[in-house]
N, C-alpha and C positions, 0 to 999 in steps of 0.2 A: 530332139526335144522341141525343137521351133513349130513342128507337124503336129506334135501333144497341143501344144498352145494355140496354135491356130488352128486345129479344131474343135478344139473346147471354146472359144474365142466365136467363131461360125456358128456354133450352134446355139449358145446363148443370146447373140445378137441377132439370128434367125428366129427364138423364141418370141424373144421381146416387141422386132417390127409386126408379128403375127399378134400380139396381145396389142399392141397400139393398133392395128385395123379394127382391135375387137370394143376396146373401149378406150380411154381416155384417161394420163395422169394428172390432171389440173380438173377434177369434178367441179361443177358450180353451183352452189354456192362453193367455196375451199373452205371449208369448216374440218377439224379434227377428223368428226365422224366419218365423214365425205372420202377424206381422206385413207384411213385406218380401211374401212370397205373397199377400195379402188386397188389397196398396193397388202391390204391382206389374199385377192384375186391374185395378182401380178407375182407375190410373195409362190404362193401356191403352185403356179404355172411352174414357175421356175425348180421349185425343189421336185414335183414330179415330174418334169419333164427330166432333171439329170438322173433323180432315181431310177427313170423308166431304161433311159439309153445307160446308165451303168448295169442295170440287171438283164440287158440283151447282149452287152460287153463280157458279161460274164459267161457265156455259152462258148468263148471260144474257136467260131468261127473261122475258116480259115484263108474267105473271102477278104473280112476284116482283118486279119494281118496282114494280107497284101496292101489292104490301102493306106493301111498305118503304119508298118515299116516290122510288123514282127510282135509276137504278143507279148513279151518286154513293155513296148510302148502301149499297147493296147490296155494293159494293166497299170499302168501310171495317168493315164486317161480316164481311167475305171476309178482310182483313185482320187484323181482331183473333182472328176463328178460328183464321188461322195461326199468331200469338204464343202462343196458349192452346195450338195442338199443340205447337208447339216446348216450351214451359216445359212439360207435363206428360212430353213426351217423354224431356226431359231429367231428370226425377226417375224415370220410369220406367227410364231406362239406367243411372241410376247406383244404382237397388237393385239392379240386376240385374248390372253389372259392378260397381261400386264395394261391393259386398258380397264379390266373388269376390277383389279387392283388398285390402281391411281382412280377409279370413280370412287372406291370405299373408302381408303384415304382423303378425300375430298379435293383430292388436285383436279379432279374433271366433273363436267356436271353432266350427266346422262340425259342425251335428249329426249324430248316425248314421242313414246312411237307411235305410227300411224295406225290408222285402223286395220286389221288383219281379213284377209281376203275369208270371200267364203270357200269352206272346201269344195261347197256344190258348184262354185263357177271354174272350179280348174280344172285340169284334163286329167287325163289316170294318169297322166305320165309325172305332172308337176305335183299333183296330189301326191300321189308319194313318195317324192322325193322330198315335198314339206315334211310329212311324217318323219318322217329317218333322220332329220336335220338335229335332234338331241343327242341319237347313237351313234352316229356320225361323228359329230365333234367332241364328243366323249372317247371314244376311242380312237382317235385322232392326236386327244393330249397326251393321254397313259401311252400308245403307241409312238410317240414321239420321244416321252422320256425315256423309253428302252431302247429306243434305235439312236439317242445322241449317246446313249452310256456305250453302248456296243461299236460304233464310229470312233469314238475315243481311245475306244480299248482298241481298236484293227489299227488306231495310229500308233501306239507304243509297240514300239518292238521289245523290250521285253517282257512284251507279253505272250506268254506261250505259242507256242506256232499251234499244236494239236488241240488249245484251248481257242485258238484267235479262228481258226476252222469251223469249229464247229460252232462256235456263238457266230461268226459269220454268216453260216446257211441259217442261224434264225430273222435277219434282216429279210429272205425272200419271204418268209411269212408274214412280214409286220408289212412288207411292200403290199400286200394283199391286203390289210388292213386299210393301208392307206390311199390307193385306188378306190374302196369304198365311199372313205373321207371324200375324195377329191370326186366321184358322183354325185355327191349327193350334195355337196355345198359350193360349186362350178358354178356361176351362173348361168343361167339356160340359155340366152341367148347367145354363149361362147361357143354352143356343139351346132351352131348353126352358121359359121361360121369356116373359113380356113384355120384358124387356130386350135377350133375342138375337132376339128378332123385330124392333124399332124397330133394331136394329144391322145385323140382316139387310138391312133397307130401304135404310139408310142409307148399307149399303155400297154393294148395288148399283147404287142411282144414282151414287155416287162412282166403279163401275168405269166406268159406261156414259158418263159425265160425260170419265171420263179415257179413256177410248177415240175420245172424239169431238175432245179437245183434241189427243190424238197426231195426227188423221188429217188435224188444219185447218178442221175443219165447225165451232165456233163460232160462230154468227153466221151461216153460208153462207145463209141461207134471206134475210137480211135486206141480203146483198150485191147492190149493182149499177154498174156503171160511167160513168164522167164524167169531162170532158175539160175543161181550162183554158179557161175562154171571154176570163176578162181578169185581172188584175190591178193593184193598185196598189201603191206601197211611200209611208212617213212615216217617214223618214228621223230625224228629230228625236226621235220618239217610240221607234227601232226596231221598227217595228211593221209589217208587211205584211197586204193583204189579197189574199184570192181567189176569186173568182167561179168556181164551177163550172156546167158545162151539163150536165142529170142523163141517163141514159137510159132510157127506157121503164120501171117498175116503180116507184118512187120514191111510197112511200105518203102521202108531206106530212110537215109539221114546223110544230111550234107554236116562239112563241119563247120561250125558255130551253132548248131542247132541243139536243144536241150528237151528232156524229157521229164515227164513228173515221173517216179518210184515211187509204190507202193511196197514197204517192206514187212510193214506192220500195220494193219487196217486198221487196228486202236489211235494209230498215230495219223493217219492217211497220207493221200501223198506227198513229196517234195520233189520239186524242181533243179534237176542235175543237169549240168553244160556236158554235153557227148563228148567224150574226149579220145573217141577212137573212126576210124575212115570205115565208111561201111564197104562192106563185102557181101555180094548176093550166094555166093558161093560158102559162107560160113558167116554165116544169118548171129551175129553177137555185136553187143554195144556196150561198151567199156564208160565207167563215171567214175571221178574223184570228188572226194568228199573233204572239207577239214572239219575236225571237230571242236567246233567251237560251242556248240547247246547240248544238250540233256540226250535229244535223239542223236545226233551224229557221235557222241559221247559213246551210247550206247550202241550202236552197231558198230563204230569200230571194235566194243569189246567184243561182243555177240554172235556179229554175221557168220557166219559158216560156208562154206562150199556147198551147195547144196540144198540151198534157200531156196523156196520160190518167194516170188513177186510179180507186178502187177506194173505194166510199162504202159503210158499213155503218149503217145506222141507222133512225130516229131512237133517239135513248137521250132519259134525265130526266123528271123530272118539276116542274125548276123554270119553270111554268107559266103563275103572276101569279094562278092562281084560288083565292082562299081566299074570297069573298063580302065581302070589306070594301068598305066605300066610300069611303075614302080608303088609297091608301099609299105608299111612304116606298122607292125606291130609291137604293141604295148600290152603284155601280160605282166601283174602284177600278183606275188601269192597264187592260190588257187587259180587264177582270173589266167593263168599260162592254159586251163583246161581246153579251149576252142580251138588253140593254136598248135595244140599237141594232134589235134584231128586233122589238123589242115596240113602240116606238116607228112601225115600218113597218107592224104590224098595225093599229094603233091610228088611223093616218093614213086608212089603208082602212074604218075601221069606226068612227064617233069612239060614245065611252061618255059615262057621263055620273060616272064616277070621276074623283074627284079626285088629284091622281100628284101627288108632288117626287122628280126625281130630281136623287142629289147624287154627281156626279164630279171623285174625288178624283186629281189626278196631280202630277206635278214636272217632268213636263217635258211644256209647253205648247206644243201646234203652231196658227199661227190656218186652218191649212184645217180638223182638227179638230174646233177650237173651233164654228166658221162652218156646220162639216155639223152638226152636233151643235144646236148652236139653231135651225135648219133643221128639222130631222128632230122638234125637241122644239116646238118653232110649230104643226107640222103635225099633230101628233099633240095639239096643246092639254095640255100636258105644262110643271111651273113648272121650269124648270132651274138648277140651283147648281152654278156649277164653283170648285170649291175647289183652291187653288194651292197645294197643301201645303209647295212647295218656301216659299215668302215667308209663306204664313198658319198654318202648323203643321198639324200631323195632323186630321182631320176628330174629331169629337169627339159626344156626345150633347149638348152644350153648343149646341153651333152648330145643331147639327138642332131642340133644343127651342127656339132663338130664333126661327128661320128658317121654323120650323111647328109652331105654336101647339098646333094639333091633335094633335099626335104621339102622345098618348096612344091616341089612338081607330083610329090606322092600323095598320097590317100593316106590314114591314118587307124587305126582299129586298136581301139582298146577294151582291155576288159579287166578289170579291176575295182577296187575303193572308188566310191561314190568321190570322196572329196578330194582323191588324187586324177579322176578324172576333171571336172569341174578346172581344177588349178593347171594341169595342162593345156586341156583345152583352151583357156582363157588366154595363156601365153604364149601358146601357136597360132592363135585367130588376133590375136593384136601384132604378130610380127607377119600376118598377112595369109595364114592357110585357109582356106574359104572353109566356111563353115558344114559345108555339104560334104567335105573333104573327112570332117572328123566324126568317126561310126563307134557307137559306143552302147556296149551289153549293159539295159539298164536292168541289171538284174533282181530285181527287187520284186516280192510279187505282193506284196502287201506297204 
C-alpha cells in the first residue's frame, strides 16, 4: 500500500512543481477572478493529468506491475487516480459554473471584459482554438456530469460487476471528450513549456490507451482459450472449483498469481487467484470460486465439463519470493486459493524454508480439511486451521504463540480487506517491519 501512496503522492507533487514553472498561484492584482482563472488552469492539470495516467493503467502492462508490485496494486492506484479526477474535477466545475451562478444570484459582480483580440492578428493555431472555446466547455460540462455519475457507480460495489464493466469502457470515450476540453482551453503558453510537454505525453497515451479499451484489445495479446476439463462443488463451504484444460500458448503461472475467466462474454471477464502449480507437461489451471453474486450463483449452477472459455493472463505478483527463511501464511475463506498453488509447487520441489500456514474459516468442511493436510504433508508445510466460528478471529495472539519465531518471518496474506488492515496493524505495532507484510489486494474495482 505505502508504494500505492507514494506514487500517487510523486506524481501529483511532480504535476504541480511543473504548473508553478508554468504560472503562478498568487495572480496580481488577487481579485476572485484572478483567482477562479489561475486554480480553474491548476484544477484542470490535475484531473487530466490522473485521468491520463489512469487510462494508461488500464492497459495492463506488464512492465508496470514490476514496478508497482503486481496488478492488484496497479488497480488500486488506477483507482485512487479516479477519485483525485473526480474531486479535482468537481472544483474545477464548480469555479467554472458555480461562479456563473453566485454572479446571478448577486453575490458576485462580473467584471468588465476587455476588448477582444482580432481574429486577423492571431495565428491559425490560436485562431482556432478561440473558435472551439464554446464546444469545448459545453461538452466539458455535460461530459463531466456523466463521468462523476459513472465514478460513483465503479465505487459502489453493489453495483453490478457486468453493469459496472461496461458503463466503465464508456469513461474511455468521454476521456476523448475531455482531452478536447483540455486543447482547447489549456492556456497556450503551457505547451511551451515543460508542463505542456509531460501533459502532451500523458495524454497521448490516455487517447491510445482509450482507443484500445473502445476497440476490446486490452489484454488481447495475453488471451487464449480453454475448456472445462472437470469440476468440483463444496457445498458446505459454498465454494466451487474448476479445472481448466489450456490451449497452445499459455506461458505458465507461478502460485499466487491470478487470471481473468471469460465464461460468459455477456458477462466478461472476472479475476480468479490460480489455485493449482503449473505443469508444462499437462498445460491446465485450476480456479475456485465462492458464490456470493448473481454470476458465481450462476455458474456454479450452470458450468458444465466441457465449457469453453476465454483465459487472459498470468497477472500479480503475489509470489512467496522475498528471501526470508521462515514465513507465516494467512489464508482466510477463499483467500486459502494462492496457497493451495504454492503448496503443489512446493510438493514438487521441497525447499528448505520453514512455512506455517494459518487458515482461518467458519464453516468447516472435513474433505477440505483432509485435502488441505494432505497437500500441507506433502509440501512439509506446519498447518493451523483455526475454527473462527468456536475459537474467535485469528489474531497476532495466536500466531505469536503458535510461532515463536514470528518476528523474523515474512508474512502473506490473502483474505478480507478488514481482517487484513486489523492484523496488519497489530503485527507492525509489536514491531514486524512493514515490507515484511505482503498482502493480495484483491479488489479490481
Amino acid at each position: 500500500m505505502k508504494k500505492i501512496q507514494t506514487s500517487l503522492l510523486i506524481f501529483l507533487v511532480s504535476l504541480t512543481a511543473l504548473w508553478l514553472l508554468a504560472d503562478t498561484p498568487l495572480p496580481s492584482p488577487l481579485t476572485y477572478g484572478a483567482f477562479r482563472n489561475v486554480f480553474m488552469q491548476y484544477s484542470g492539470v490535475i484531473a487530466m493529468g490522473a485521468m491520463s495516467l489512469a487510462m494508461i493503467l488500464a492497459l495492463r502492462w506488464q512492465r508496470l506491475e514490476s514496478m508497482l508490485g503486481g496488478l492488484d496494486k496497479i488497480y488500486r492506484l488506477h483507482k485512487w487516480l479516479g477519485i483525485t479526477a473526480l474531486v479535482t474535477s468537481i472544483l474545477h466545475w464548480w469555479l467554472g459554473q458555480g461562479t456563473k451562478w453566485m454572479t446571478q444570484w448577486g453575490w458576485l459582480v462580473r467584471p468588465p471584459r476587455g476588448a477582444r483580440p482580432n481574429p486577423a492578428d492571431l495565428g491559425l493555431i490560436e485562431g482556432w482554438l478561440r473558435s472551439q472555446r464554446g464546444l469545448a466547455e459545453t461538452l466539458g460540462e455535460w461530459g463531466f456530469y456523466l463521468a462523476a455519475l459513472l465514478l460513483v457507480l465503479a465505487l459502489i460495489k453493489r453495483f453490478p460487476y457486468h453493469l459496472f464493466r461496461r458503463t466503465h469502457t464508456w469513461l474511455a470515450a468521454l476521456y476523448l471528450v475531455f482531452v478536447f476540453h483540455a486543447i482547447v482551453l489549456t492556456r497556450l503558453t503551457y505547451w511551451q513549456q515543460p508542463l505542456g510537454w509531460i501533459m502532451a505525453i500523458l495524454m497521448t497515451g490516455g487517447v491510445v490507451a482509450a482507443i484500445i479499451a473502445l476497440t476490446g484489445k486490452i489484454g488481447a495479446s495475453r488471451k487464449i482459450g480453454a475448456r472445462v476439463n472437470a469440476r468440483r462443488d463444496l457445498p458446505a463451504l459454498r465454494v466451487f472449483e474448476v479445472e481448466l484444460t489450456l490451449d497452445p500458448g499459455w506461458p505458465g503461472h507461478t502460485a499466487g498469481q491470478f487470471a481473468f475467466v471469460t465464461f460468459d462474454p455477456a458477462e466478461g471477464p472476472h479475476p480468479y487467484t490460480i489455485a493449482s502449480a503449473w505443469n508444462p507437461a499437462q498445460p491446465r489451471l485450476a480456479i475456485a470460486a465462492k458464490a456470493l453474486g448473481d454470476h458465481t450463483e450462476r455458474l456454479r449452477e450452470d458450468l458444465t465439463v466441457g465449457a469453453t472459455a476465454v483465459v487472459e493472463g498470468p497477472y500479480g505478483r503475489f509470489d512467496f519470493n522475498d528471501g526470508q527463511a521462515r514465513q507465516i501464511w494467512v489464508g482466510a475463506g477463499i483467500g486459502i486459493t494462492p496457497f493451495l498453488a504454492r503448496l503443489g509447487e512446493l510438493a514438487a520441489r521441497r525447499g528448505n524454508q520453514a512455512i506455517d500456514l494459518f487458515y482461518s474459516t467458519s464453516l468447516k468442511d472435513a474433505t477440505v480439511v483432509a485435502q488441505l493436510t494432505e497437500a500441507a504433508n506433502r509440501a512439509s508445510v506446519s498447518l493451523h486451521i483455526i475454527d473462527s466460528g468456536n475459537e474467535g478471529r485469528l489474531d497476532a495472539t495466536i500466531i505469536r504463540t503458535r510461532v515463536p519465531e514470528w518476528a523474523a518471518s515474512s508474512l502473506w496474506f490473502c483474505g478480507p480487506s478488514a481482517f487484513a488492515r486489523s492484523l496488519r496493524h497489530e503485527l507492525l505495532t509489536l514491531g514486524l517491519p512493514a515490507n515484511r507484510f505482503h498482502q493480495e489486494l484483491f479488489e479490481m474495482r
